[in-house]
ZAMARGU-4260 file (C-alpha; in steps of 0.2 Angstrom, whole numbers, plus 5000, padded with zeros to 4 digits):
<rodrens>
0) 5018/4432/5719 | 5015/4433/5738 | 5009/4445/5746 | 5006/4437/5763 | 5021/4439/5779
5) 5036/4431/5774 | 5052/4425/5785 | 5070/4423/5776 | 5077/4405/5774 | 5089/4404/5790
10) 5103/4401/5774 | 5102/4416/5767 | 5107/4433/5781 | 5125/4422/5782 | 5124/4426/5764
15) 5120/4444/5765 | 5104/4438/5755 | 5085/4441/5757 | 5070/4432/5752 | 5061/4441/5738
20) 5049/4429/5733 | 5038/4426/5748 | 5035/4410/5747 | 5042/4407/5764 | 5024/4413/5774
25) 5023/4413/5792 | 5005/4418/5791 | 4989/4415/5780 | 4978/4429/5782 | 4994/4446/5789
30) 4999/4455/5774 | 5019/4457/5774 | 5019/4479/5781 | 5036/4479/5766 | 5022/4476/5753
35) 5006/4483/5760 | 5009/4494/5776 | 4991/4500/5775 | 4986/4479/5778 | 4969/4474/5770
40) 4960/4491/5769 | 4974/4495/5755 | 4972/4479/5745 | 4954/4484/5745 | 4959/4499/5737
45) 4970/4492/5725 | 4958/4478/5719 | 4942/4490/5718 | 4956/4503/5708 | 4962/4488/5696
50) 4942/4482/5694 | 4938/4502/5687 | 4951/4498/5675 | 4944/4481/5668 | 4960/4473/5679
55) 4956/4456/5689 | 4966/4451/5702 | 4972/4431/5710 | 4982/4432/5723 | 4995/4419/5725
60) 4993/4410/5743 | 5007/4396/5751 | 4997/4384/5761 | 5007/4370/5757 | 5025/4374/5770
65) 5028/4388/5780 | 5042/4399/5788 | 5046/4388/5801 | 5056/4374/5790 | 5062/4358/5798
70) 5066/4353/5815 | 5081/4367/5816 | 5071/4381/5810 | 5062/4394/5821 | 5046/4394/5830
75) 5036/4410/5827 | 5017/4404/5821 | 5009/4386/5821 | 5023/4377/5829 | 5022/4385/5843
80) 5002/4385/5844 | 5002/4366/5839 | 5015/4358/5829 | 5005/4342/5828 | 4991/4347/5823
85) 4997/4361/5809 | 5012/4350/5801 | 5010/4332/5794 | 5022/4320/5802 | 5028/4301/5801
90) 5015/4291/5807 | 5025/4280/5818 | 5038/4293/5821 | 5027/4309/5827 | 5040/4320/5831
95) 5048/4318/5811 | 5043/4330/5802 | 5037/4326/5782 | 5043/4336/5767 | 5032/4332/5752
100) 5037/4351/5749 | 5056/4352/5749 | 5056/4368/5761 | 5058/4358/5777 | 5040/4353/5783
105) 5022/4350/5774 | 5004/4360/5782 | 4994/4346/5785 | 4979/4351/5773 | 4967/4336/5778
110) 4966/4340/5796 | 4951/4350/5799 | 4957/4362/5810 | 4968/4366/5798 | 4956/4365/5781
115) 4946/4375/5792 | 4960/4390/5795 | 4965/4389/5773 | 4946/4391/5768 | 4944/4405/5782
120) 4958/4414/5771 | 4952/4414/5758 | 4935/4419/5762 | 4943/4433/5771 | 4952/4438/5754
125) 4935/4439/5745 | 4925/4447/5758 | 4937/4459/5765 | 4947/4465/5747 | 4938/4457/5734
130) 4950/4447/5725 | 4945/4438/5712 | 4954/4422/5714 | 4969/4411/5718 | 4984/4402/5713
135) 4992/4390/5724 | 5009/4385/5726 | 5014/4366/5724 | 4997/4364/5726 | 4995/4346/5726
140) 4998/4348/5744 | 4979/4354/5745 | 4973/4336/5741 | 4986/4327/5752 | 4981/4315/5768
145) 4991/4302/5775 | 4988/4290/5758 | 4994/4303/5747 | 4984/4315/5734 | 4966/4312/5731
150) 4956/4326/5718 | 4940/4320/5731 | 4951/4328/5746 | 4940/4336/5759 | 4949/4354/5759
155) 4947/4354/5738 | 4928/4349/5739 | 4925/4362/5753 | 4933/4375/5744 | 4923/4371/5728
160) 4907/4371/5737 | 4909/4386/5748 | 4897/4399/5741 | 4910/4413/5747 | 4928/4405/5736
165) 4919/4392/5726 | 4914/4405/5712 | 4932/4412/5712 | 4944/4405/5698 | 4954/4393/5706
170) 4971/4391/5701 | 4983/4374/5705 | 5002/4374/5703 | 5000/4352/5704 | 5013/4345/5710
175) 5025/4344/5723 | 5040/4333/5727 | 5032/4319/5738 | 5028/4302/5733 | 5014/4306/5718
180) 5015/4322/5719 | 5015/4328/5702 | 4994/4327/5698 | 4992/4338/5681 | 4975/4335/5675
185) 4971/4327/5691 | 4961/4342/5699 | 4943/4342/5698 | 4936/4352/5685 | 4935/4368/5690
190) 4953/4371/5694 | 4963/4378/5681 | 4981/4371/5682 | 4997/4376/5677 | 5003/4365/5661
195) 5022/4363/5663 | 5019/4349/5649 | 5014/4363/5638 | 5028/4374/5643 | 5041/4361/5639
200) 5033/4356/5622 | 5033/4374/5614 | 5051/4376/5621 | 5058/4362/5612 | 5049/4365/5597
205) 5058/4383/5595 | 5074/4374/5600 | 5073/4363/5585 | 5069/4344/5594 | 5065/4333/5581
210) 5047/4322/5583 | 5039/4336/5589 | 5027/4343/5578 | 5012/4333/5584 | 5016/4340/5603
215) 5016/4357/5597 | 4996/4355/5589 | 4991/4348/5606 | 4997/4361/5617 | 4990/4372/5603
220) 4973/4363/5605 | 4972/4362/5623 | 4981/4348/5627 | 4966/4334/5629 | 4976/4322/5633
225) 4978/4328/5648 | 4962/4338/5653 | 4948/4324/5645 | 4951/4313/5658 | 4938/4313/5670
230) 4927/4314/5657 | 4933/4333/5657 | 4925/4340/5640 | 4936/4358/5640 | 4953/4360/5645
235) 4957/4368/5660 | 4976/4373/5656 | 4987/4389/5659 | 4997/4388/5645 | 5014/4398/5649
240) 5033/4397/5643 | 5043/4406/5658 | 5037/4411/5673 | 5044/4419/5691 | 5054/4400/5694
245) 5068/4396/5681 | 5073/4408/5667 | 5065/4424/5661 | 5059/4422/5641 | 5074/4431/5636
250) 5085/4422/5646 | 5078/4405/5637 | 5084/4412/5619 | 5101/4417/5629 | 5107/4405/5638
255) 5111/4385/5638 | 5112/4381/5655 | 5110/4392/5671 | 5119/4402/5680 | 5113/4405/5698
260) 5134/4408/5703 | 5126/4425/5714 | 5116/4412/5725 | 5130/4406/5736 | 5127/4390/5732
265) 5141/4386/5717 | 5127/4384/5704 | 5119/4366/5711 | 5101/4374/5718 | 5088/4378/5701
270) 5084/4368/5689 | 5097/4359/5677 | 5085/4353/5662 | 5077/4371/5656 | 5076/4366/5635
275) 5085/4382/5635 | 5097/4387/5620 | 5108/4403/5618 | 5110/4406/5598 | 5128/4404/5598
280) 5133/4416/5613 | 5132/4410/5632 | 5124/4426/5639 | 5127/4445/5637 | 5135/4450/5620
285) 5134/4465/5608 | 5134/4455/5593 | 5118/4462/5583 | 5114/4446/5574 | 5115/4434/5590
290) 5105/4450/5599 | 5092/4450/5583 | 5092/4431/5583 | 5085/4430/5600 | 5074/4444/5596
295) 5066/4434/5583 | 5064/4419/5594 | 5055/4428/5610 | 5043/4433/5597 | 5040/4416/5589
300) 5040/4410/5606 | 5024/4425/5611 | 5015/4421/5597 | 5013/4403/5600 | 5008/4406/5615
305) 4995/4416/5612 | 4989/4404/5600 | 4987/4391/5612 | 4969/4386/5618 | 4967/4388/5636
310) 4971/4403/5649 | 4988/4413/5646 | 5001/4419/5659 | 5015/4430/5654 | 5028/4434/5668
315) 5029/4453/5670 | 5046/4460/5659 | 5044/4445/5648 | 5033/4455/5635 | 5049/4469/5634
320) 5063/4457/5635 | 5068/4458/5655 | 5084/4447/5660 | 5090/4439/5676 | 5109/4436/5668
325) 5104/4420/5669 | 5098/4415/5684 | 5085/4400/5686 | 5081/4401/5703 | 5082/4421/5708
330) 5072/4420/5722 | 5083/4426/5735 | 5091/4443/5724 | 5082/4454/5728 | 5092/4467/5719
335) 5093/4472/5701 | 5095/4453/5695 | 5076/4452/5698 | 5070/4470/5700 | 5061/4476/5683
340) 5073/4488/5674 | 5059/4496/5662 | 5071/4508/5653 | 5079/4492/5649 | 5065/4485/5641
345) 5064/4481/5622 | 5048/4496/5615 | 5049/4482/5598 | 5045/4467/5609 | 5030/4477/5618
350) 5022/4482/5605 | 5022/4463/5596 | 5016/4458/5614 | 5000/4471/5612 | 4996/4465/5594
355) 4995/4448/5600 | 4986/4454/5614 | 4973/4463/5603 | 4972/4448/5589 | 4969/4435/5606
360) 4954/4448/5611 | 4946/4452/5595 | 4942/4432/5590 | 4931/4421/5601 | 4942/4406/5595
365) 4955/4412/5608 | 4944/4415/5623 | 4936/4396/5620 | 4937/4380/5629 | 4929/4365/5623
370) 4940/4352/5613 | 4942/4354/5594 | 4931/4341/5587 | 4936/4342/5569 | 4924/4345/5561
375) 4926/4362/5555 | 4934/4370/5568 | 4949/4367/5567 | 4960/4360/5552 | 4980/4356/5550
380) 4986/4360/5536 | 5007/4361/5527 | 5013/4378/5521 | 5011/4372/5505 | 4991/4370/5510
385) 4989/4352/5510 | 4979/4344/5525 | 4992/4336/5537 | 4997/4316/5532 | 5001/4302/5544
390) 5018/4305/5536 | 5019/4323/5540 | 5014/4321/5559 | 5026/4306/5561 | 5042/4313/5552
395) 5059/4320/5564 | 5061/4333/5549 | 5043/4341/5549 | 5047/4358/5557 | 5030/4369/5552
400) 5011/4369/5553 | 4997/4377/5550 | 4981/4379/5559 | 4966/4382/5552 | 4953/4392/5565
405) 4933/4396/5560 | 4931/4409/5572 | 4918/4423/5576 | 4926/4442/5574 | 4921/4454/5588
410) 4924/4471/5577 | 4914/4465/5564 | 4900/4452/5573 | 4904/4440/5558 | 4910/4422/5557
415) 4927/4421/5547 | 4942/4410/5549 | 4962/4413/5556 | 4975/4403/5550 | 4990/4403/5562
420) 5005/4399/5551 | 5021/4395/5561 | 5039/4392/5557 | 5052/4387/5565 | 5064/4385/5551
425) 5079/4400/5551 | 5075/4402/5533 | 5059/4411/5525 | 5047/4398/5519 | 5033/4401/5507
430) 5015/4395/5512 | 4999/4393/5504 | 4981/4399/5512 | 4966/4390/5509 | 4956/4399/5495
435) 4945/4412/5502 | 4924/4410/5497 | 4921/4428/5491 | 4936/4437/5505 | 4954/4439/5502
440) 4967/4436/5516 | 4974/4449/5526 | 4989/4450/5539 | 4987/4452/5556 | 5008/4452/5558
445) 5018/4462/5546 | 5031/4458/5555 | 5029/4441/5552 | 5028/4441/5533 | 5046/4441/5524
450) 5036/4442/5508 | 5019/4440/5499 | 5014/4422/5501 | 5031/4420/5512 | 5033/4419/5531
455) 5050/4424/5539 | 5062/4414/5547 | 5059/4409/5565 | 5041/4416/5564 | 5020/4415/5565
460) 5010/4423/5555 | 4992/4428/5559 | 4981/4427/5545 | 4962/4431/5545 | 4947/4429/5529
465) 4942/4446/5527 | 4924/4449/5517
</rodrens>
C-alpha cells in the first residue's frame, strides 16, 4: 500500500481513528517519515536489499484524489499552489469541485502541468530507488479528460513511451465511481489490470452459485473475454480473491455479511455484496468442524487461484489465515484489527500456500500468457475423464472440472502435462486421469487426495505425467 505522505480524513480524529491505509496523499514524490524516516536514500536500500533476494518491488501511487478532499477540507498541497489547475472541476461551475473518486475531489490527470508532475514521480521512483513498477489506485482516473476515459489519454501514452517508466510493469486498478468509470480490459496492452470479474467468479464458485461452471474455466484461462479486445492476444489480468479493500480470505469463509461496527459509522460504509459465506457460524467460534470447514475452503480457494492464467496477488496474512473480525473496509484501524498477528497465523495454511507456490514456478504453463487455443494445450474434461459436453457446461448442477494442461517441467527440462482437478462438492468424488503414454501419474497435493483415484471434499488436486 502507500508509502507516499498521507493526511487523516477530517472524519476520523473525532473518532479517536487514524488513517492506516494511505491512500489519503498530500504529496507524490515526499515519503510519509512514519514509514520511511530515512526518505528515498532508505527505499533505495530496501529495493537493492529485496533485488539480492530475487524480490521485485511496485509501489502503490494515489494520483487520482488527494488529502485536501472537498471544498471543506484543508489546504496544505495543490490547492493552495493552484486549485484550478491541479483538481478537475464543473466546466460551467469552476469553483465545484468533481468527484469521479468518491474522496471529495478528482487530480485532473489530462492537464499537462499535472501529467507532467505524475510522470516526474515516477521517474523519480525509478531513478532514485529503483522500483520496479507500479500499481495505481482507481486508476481509471489516469485516462480521464473532460469527456470521460479514453485508453489513448495523453498521461497513459506518455507514460508508455517514456524510456525511464515505460519499461516498468504497470499495474491499473480500472475503475472508479464517475460516469464510465469502470474500464477493465480497457487499458492498452501493456497495463496489467486488476480482475474483480475474476475475483467474484472464483468466489461464488466456492460458495456454491449455480451456472457457474463455465465462469470458473475462463477465469482459469485468462479471461479473454475480457483482455481479446483490442485485438489483445495475451491476457493481462491480476487474478486475486481478497485483497487490502473488503474481507481478508479467511474472513470470506467466515462471515456472510460485514461487520465494520469499530468504524464509527454503524456498519453503512464498505461493501455490502462480498459473495461471502460463513459455514454455518457468523464469525469467531471454537467449533472444530466449522474451524476445519473454513480451513478447507481457504485452501480450495489458493489453489484455484494459483491455477489461474495471468499474474497473482495474494494479500499478506492471507497465505496463514489472517482475520479482520470481519471488517470490509478497515482502512482507518490501525490497531490489531488490521495489524498482522503472525503467531496467530495457521503453520498448515502456509505451508499449502508454499506448495502451490513451488508447483506455479516449477511449470512454464503458469508463468504463460497467450490464449489457450485448444488445440492441445488445454483440454476440459469431467472427473469421470470424459471431455466437457454442451450439457455439462450449461447444467445449474455441474459443480467440478478438470483441466487438462501440456506444460514444459523446469526440474526435469521435459514436456509433460498437469491436470488440475477441482471440487467443490462437500463430499469426496472419484475422478478419472487421462491415460498416461508410457508415465504414470503422480500427486503434487497429498492433501488433496481423500483416496486413490479420489479427490476430497472441497478440494483441487494437482496432478502431473511423470516418465
Amino acid at each position: 500500500m502507500p508509502i507516499t505522505a498521507w493526511i487523516d480524513e477530517r472524519h476520523l480524529p473525532p473518532l479517536g481513528l487514524t488513517n492506516g491505509w494511505g491512500y489519503n496523499p498530500v504529496a507524490f514524490m515526499a515519503l510519509d517519515p512514519r514509514l520511511v524516516p530515512g526518505g528515498i536514500a532508505e527505499l533505495r536500500d530496501t529495493v537493492a536489499t529485496l533485488h539480492k533476494e530475487g524480490i521485485g518491488t511496485i509501489l502503490d501511487l494515489v494520483f487520482n484524489h488527494s488529502g485536501e478532499s472537498d471544498r471543506l477540507g484543508a489546504t496544505v498541497s495543490m490547492r493552495g499552489i493552484d486549485n484550478l489547475t491541479y483538481y478537475r472541476h464543473a466546466n460551467d461551475r469552476p469553483g465545484e469541485l468533481i468527484n469521479d473518486t468518491g474522496c471529495g475531489n478528482t487530480i485532473a490527470c489530462d492537464h499537462p502541468v499535472v501529467r507532467r508532475l505524475i510522470l516526474d514521480s515516477l521517474k523519480h521512483f525509478v531513478q532514485a530507488a529503483g522500483v520496479d513498477g507500479f500499481r495505481f489506485d482507481l486508476g481509471s482516473i489516469l485516462g480521464r479528460d473532460a469527456n470521460g476515459f479514453s485508453r489513448d489519454a495523453a498521461l497513459l501514452q506518455e507514460m508508455l513511451a517514456d524510456p525511464v517508466v515505460g519499461d516498468r510493469i504497470l499495474i491499473a486498478e480500472p475503475w472508479d465511481i464517475g460516469p464510465g468509470g469502470y474500464q477493465l480490459g480497457n487499458f492498452p496492452q501493456a497495463f496489467l489490470e486488476w480482475n474483480d470479474r475474476a475475483r467474484d467468479d472464483l468466489r461464488r464458485y466456492w460458495r456454491g452459485d449455480r451456472h457457474i461452471i463455465g465462469a470458473l474455466a475462463t477465469a482459469l484461462a485468462g479471461s479473454s473475454d475480457i483482455f481479446a479486445r483490442n485485438d489483445g492476444k495475451t491476457t493481462r489480468s491480476v487474478n486475486f480473491i481478497a485483497a487490502h479493500d473488503g474481507f481478508t480470505l479467511m474472513n470470506l469463509v467466515s462471515y456472510a455479511n460485514k461487520h465494520n461496527e469499530a468504524n464509527g459509522e454503524d456498519n453503512r460504509d464498505g461493501h455490502g455484496d462480498n459473495q461471502s459465506w460463513n459455514n454455518g457460524v457468523e464469525g469467531a467460534t471454537d467449533d472444530h468442524e466449522v474451524l476445519a470447514a473454513r480451513r478447507h475452503d481457504v485452501m480450495g480457494l489458493l489453489s484455484t487461484l494459483f491455477a489461474t492464467r495471468g499474474a497473482i496477488m495474494l494479500t499478506a496474512g492471507d497465505e496463514g489465515g489472517r482475520s479482520q473480525r470481519g471488517n470490509n473496509n478497515a482502512y482507518c484501524q490501525d490497531n490489531a484489527i488490521t495489524w498482522v498477528d503472525w503467531s496467530a497465523l495457521d503453520d498448515s495454511l502456509i505451508a499449502h500456500t508454499a506448495s502451490l507456490a513451488a508447483i506455479r514456478k516449477r511449470f512454464d504453463v503458469f508463468g504463460e500468457t497467450a490464449f489457450f487455443t485448444g488445440e492441445g494445450d488445454v483440454a476440459w474434461m469431467t472427473l469421470d475423464g470424459h471431455p466437457m459436453s454442451v450439457h455439462d457446461w450449461e447444467s445449474p448442477a455441474t459443480d467440478n472440472l478438470s483441466m487438462l494442461l501440456s506444460t514444459n517441467d523446469r526440474e526435469t527440462g521435459q514436456p509433460t502435462r498437469i491436470a488440475v482437478v477441482i471440487n467443490r462438492s462437500h463430499a469426496p468424488h472419484p475422478f478419472r486421469l487421462p491415460a498416461s503414454s508410457g508415465g504414470t501419474w503422480q500427486s503434487l497435493l497429498p492433501d488433496a487426495e481423500a483416496g486413490p483415484h479420489l479427490v476430497a471434499a472441497r478440494s483441487v488436486g494437482f496432478h502431473v505425467e511423470v516418465f
